[in-house]
C-alpha positions, -999 to 999 in steps of 0.1 A, spaced: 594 343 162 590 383 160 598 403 135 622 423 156 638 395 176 667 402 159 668 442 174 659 424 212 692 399 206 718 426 198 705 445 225 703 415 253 740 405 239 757 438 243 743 442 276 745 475 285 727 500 307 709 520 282 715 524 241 698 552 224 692 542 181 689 561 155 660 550 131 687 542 105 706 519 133 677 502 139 670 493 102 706 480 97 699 456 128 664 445 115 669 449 78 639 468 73 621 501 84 605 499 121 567 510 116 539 516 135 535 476 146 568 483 167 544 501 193 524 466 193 558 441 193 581 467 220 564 449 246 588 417 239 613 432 250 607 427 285 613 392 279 650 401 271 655 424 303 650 457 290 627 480 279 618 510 256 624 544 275 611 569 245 609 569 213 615 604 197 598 610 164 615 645 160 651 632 168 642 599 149 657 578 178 647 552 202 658 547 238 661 515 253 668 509 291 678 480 316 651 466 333 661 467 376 
């Protein structure tokens, strides 16, 4: 099981088309602080249907998108 299967399940559950996170959502989903691994373990998330768009150090936020 990932570390961040949690994050991919609330994602895949509130099926939506796209969800932009702040860092600090992200954490209270995972219960910890994404770090650089997240770049390795992203690539999971094609398994759930979606996928990451961009992540934006400067804003601190991460874009996830619907797979088509």
């Amino acid at each position: 099981m990932s570390k961040y299967e949690s994050l991919w399940k609330y994602i895949k559950e509130n099926k939506k088309e796209s969800y932009k996170l702040s860092y600090e959502e992200v954490k209270n989903i995972l219960g910890f602080n994404i770090d650089h691994s997240f770049l390795t373990y992203k690539k999971e998330l094609k398994e759930y249907g979606y996928e990451v768009s961009k992540i934006s150090m400067k804003e601190k936020t991460i874009i996830f998108k619907k797979i088509k």
